[in-house]
Backbone as numpy.savetxt, mean C-alpha at the origin, in Angstrom:
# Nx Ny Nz CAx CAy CAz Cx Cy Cz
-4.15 -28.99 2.71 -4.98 -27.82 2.71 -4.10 -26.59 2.71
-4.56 -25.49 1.40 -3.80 -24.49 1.61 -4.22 -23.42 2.94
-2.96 -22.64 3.66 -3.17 -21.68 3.86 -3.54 -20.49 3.41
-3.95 -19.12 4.15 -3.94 -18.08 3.83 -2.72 -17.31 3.47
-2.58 -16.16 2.67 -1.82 -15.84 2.43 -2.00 -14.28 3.69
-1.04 -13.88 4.13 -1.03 -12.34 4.81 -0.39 -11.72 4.04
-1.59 -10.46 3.13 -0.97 -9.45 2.83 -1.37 -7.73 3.39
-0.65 -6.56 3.12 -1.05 -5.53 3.15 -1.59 -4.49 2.38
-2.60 -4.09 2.51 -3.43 -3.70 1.52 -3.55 -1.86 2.05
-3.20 -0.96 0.78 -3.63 0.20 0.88 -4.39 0.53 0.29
-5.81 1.45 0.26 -6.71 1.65 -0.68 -6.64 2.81 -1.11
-5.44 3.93 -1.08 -5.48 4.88 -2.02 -6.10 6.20 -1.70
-5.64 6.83 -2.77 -6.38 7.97 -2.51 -7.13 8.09 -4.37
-8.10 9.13 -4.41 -8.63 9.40 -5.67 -9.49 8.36 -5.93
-9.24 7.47 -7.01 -9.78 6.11 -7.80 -9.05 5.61 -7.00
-8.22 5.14 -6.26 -7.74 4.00 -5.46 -8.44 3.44 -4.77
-9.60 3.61 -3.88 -10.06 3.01 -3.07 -11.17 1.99 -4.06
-11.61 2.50 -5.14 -12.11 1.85 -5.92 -11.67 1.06 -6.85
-10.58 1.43 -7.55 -9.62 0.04 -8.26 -9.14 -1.11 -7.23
-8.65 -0.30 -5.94 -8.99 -1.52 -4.89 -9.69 -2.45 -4.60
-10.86 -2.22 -4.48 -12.18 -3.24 -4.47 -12.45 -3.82 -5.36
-12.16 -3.82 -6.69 -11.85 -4.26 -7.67 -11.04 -5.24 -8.15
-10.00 -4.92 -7.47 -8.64 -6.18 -7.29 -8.84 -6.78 -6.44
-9.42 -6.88 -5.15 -9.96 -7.79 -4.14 -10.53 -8.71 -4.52
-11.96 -8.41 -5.23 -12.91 -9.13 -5.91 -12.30 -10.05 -7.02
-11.47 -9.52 -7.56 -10.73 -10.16 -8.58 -9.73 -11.56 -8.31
-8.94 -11.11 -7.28 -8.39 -11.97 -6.73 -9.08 -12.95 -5.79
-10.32 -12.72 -5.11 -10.78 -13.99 -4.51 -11.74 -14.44 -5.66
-12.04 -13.88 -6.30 -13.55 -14.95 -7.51 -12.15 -15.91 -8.22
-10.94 -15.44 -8.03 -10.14 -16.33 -8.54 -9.32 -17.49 -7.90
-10.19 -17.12 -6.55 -9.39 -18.55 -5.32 -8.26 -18.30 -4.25
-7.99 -17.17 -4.64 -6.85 -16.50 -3.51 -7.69 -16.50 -2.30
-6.98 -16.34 -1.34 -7.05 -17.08 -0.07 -5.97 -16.14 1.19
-6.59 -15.01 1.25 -5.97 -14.29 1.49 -6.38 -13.55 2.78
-5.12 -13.05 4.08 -5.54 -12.61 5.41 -4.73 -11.02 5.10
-6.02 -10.46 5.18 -5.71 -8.51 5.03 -5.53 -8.02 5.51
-4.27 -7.54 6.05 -3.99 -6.41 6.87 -3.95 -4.76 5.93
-5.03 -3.68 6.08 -5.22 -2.69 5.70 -4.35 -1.65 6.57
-3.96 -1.10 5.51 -3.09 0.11 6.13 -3.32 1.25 5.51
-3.42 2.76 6.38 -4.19 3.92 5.87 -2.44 4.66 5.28
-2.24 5.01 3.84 -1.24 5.65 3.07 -1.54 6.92 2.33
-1.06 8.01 2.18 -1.57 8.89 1.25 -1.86 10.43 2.14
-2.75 11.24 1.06 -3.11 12.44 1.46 -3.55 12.21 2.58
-4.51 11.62 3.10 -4.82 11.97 4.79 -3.50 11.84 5.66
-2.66 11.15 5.47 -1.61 10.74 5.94 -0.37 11.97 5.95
-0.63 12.62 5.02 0.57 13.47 4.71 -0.27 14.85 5.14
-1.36 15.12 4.99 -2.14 16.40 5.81 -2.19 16.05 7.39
-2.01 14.97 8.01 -1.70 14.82 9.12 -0.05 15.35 9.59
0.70 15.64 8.83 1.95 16.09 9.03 2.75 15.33 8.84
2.54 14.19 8.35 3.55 12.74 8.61 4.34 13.09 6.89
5.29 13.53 6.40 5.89 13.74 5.61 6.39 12.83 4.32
6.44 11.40 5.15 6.43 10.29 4.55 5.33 9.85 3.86
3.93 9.84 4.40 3.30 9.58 3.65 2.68 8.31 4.30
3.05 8.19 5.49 2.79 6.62 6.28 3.05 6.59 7.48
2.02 5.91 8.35 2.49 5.82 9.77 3.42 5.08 9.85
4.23 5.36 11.20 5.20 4.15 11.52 4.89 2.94 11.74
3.52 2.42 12.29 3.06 1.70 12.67 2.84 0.39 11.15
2.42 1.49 9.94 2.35 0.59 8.99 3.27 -0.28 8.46
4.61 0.44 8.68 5.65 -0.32 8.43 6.09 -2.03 9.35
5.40 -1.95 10.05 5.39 -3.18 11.04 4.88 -3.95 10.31
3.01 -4.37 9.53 2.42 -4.78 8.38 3.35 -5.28 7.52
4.19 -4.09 6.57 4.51 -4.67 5.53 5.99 -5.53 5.75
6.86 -4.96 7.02 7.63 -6.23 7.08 6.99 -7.88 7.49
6.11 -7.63 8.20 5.12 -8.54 8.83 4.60 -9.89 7.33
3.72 -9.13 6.52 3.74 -9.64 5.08 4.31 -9.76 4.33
5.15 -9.13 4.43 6.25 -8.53 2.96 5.19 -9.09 1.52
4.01 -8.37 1.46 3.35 -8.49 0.60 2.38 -7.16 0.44
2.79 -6.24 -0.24 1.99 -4.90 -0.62 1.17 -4.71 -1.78
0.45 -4.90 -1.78 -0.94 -4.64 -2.78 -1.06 -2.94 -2.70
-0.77 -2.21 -3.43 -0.85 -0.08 -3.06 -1.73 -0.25 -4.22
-3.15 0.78 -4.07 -3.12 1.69 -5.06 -2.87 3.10 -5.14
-3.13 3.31 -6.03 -2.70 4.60 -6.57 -2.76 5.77 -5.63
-1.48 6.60 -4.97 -1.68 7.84 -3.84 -1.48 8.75 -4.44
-2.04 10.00 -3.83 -1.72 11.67 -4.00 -0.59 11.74 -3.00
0.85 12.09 -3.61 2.10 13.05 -3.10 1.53 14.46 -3.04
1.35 15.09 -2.33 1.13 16.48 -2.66 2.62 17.06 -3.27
2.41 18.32 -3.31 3.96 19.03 -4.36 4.24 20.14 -3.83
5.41 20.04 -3.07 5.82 21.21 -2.36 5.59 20.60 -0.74
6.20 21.24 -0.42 6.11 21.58 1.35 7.22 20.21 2.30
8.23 19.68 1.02 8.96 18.68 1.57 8.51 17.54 2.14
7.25 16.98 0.90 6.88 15.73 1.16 7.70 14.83 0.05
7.47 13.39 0.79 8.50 12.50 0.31 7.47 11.79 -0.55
7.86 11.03 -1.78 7.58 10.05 -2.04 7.20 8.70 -1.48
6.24 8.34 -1.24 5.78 6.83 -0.64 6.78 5.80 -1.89
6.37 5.81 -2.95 6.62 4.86 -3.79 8.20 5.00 -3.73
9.00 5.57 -3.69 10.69 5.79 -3.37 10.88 5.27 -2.14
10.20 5.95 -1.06 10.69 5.86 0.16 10.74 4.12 0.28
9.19 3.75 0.16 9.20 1.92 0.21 10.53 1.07 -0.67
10.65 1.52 -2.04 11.53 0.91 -2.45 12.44 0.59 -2.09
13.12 2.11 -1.47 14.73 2.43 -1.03 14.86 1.88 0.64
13.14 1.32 1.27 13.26 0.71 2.44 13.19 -1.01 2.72
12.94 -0.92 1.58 13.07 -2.25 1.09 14.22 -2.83 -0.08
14.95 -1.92 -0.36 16.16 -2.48 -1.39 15.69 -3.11 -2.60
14.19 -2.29 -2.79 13.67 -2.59 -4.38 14.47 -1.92 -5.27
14.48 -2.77 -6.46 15.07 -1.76 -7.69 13.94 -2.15 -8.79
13.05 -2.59 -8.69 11.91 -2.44 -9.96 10.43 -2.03 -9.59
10.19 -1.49 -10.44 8.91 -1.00 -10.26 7.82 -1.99 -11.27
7.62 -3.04 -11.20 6.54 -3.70 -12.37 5.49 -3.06 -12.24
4.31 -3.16 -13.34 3.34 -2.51 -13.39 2.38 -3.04 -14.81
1.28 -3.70 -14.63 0.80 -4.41 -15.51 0.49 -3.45 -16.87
């Protein structure tokens, strides 16, 4: 019997929360088998002052899973906010970005 899989799931900002639900649905009508840990990323996150773009707390999750499902966030521009999509890479020693 398979297990579940633990991953971390962000739902975005804009259309993200909705291409999200989308890929959920997608992936279980297809048999995935999957335990969700949701984590809040993005504009609320960065109008909270958090510069990164992410609580600290989330980062616990994705070492926890080491499985990130993101959609799509608002960086705002200006005011010395960081990139989420850099910051994760360069915290994780990614060097590719795939993208269907």
């Amino acid at each position: 019997m398979s297990r579940n899989t633990a991953i971390t799931v962000a739902r975005g900002d804009g259309i993200g929360p909705e291409i999200m639900e989308a890929t959920l649905a997608i992936l279980k009508g297809g048999g995935a088998r999957l335990d969700i840990e949701e984590i809040e990323i993005g504009e609320k996150v960065y109008l909270r002052g958090n510069s990164a773009g992410i609580e600290p707390s989330a980062w616990d999750s994705l070492r926890r899973t080491k499985v990130f499902l993101k959609a799509p966030i608002t960086t705002p521009q200006g005011g010395g906010y960081k990139s989420l999509n850099v910051t994760t890479r360069k915290a994780f020693g990614l060097y590719a970005n795939i993208r269907p």
